[in-house]
FIMAR-389880 format. One record per atom (N, C-alpha, C): residue in one letter; y, x, z. Coordinates in steps of 0.2 Angstrom, whole numbers, padded with zeros to 4 digits, always signed. Layout:
% FIMAR-389880
aYXZ ...
***
This chain:
% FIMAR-389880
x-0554-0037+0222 x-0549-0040+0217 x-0543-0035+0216 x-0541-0035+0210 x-0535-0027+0207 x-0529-0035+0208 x-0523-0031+0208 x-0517-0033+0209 x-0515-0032+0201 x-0511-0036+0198 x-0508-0033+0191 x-0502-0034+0189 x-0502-0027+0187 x-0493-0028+0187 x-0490-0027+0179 x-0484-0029+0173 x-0484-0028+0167 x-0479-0024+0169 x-0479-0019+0165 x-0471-0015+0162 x-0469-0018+0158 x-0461-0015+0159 x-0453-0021+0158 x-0454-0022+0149 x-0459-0017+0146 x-0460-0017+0138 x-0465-0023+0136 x-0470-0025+0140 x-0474-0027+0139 x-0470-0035+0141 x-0467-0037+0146 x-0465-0044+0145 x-0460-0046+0139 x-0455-0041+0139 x-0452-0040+0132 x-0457-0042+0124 x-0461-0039+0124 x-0467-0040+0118 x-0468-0048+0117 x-0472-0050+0123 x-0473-0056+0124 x-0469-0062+0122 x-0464-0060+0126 x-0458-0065+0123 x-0457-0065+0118 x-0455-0059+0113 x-0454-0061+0107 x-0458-0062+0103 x-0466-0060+0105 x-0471-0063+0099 x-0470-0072+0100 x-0469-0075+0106 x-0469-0080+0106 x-0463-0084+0105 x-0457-0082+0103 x-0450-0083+0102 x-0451-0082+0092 x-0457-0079+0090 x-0456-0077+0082 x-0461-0082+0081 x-0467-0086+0085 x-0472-0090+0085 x-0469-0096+0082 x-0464-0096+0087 x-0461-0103+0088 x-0455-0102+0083 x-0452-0098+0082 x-0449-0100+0075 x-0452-0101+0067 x-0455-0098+0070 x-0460-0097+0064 x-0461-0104+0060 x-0463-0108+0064 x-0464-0115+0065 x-0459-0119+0064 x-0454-0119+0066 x-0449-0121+0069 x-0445-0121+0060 x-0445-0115+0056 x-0444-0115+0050 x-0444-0119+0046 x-0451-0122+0046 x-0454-0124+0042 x-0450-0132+0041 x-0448-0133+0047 x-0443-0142+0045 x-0435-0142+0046 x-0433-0135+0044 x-0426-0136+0044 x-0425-0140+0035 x-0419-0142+0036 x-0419-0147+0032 x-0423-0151+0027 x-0430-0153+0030 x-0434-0157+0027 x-0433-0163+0028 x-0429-0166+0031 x-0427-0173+0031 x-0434-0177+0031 x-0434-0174+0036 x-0442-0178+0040 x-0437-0184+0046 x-0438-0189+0047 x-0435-0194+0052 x-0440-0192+0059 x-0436-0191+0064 x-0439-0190+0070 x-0441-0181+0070 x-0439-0179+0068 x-0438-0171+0066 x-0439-0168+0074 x-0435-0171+0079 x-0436-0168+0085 x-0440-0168+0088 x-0446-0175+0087 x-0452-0175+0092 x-0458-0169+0089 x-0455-0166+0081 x-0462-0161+0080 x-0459-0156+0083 x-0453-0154+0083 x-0450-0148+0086 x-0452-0149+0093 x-0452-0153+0099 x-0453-0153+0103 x-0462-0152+0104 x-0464-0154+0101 x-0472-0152+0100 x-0472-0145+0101 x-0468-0142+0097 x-0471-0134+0093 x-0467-0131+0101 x-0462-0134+0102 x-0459-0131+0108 x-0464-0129+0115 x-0469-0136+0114 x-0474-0136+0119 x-0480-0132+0118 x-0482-0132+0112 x-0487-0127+0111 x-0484-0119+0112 x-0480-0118+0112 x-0478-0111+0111 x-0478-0111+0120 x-0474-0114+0124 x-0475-0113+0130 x-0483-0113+0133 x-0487-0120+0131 x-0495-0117+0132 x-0496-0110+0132 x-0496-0110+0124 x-0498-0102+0120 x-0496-0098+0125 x-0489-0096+0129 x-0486-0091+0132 x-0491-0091+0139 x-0491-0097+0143 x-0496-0096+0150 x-0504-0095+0149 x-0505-0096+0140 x-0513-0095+0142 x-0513-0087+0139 x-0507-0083+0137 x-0507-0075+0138 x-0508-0076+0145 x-0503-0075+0148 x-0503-0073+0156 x-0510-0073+0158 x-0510-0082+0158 x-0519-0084+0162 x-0523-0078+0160 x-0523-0077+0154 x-0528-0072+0150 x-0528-0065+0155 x-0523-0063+0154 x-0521-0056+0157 x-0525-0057+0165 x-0520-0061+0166 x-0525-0062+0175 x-0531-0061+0176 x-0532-0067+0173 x-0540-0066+0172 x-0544-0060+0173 x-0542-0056+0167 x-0548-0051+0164 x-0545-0047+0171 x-0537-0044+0170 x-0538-0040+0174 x-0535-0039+0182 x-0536-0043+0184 x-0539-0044+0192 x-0546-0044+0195 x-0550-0044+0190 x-0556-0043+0191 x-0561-0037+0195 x-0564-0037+0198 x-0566-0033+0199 x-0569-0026+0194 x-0572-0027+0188 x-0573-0024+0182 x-0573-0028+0175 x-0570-0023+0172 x-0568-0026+0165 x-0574-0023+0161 x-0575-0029+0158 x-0581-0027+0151 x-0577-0026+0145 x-0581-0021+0142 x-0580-0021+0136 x-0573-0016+0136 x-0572-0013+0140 x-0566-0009+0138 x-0567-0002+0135 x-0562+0003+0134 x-0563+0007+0130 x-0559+0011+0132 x-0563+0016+0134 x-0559+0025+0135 x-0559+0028+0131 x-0551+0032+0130 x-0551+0036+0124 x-0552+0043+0129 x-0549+0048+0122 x-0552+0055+0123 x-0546+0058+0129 x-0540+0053+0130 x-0539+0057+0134 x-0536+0053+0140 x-0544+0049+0142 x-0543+0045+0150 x-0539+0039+0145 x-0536+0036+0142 x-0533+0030+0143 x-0537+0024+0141 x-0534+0020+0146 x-0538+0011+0143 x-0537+0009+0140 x-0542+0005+0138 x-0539-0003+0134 x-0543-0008+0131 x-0543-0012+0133 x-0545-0018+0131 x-0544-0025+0126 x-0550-0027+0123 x-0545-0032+0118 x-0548-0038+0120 x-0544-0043+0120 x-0542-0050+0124 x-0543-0056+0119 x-0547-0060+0118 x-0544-0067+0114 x-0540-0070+0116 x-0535-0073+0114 x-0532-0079+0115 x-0531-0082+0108 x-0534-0089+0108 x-0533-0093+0103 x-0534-0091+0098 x-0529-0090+0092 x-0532-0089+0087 x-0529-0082+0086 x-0526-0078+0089 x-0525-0071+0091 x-0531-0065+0096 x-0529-0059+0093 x-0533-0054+0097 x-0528-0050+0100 x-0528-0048+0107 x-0524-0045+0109 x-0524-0038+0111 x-0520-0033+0109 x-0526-0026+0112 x-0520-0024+0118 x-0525-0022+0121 x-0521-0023+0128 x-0523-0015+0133 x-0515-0009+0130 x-0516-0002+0135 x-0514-0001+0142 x-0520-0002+0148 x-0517+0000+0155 x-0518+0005+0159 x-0515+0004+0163 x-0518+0010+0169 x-0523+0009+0175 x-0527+0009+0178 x-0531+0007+0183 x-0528+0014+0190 x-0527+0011+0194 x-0525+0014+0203 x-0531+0011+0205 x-0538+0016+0205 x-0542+0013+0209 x-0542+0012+0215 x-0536+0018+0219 x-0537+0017+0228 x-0534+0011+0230 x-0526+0009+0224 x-0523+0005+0230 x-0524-0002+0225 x-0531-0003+0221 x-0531-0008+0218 x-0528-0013+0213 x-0523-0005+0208 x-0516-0010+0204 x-0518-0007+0197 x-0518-0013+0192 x-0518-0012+0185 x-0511-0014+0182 x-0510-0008+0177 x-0503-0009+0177 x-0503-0010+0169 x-0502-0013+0163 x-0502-0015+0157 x-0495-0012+0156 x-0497-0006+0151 x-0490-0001+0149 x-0491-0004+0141 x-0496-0006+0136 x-0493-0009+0129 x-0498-0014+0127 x-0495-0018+0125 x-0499-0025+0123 x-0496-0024+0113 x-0502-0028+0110 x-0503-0028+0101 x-0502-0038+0101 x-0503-0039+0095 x-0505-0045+0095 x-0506-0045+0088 x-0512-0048+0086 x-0516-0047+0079 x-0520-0053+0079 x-0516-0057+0073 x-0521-0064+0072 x-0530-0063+0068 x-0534-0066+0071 x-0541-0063+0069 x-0545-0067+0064 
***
């Protein structure tokens, strides 16, 4: 099993894809004079925190794994892999430490599919 680490860019990303998710959403019923207006916001609240742990799980998952499928090497040694989550594709560039077993995620995409 690989150890995995993100770069301080790659949390950052994260956050805001899911900070812009959830606004996004959140938009939609500013002044709508919908009654009980809080309980959908507190919805979309909860779905965004989902969304955000089933990145991470995602990440984990794939890479702690002993071998990743499906990855892709470019022409000059770099990785990368692309990831489902939900209704997004995630393309995901890291580094592999074979000897001391650490995969480190230097840049993450997120592309709805």
């Amino acid at each position: 099993m690989f150890k995995l680490k993100l770069d301080s860019k790659v949390s950052g990303k994260i956050s805001n894809f899911i900070d812009s998710y959830l606004n996004k959403f959140l938009s939609i019923f500013v002044d709508s004079w919908i009654d009980n207006v809080y309980k959908i916001e507190e919805s979309y609240i909860e779905i965004s925190r989902n969304f955000k742990d089933n990145i991470y799980g995602s990440l984990e998952k794939v890479f702690t794994e002993d071998t990743i499928l499906w990855k892709k090497i470019s022409e000059d040694n770099d990785l990368s892999v692309i990831i489902s989550v939900w209704n997004f594709r995630l393309f995901v560039d890291y580094f592999e430490d074979k000897e001391n077993k650490i995969r480190i995620i230097e840049d993450i995409e997120f592309y709805r599919k």
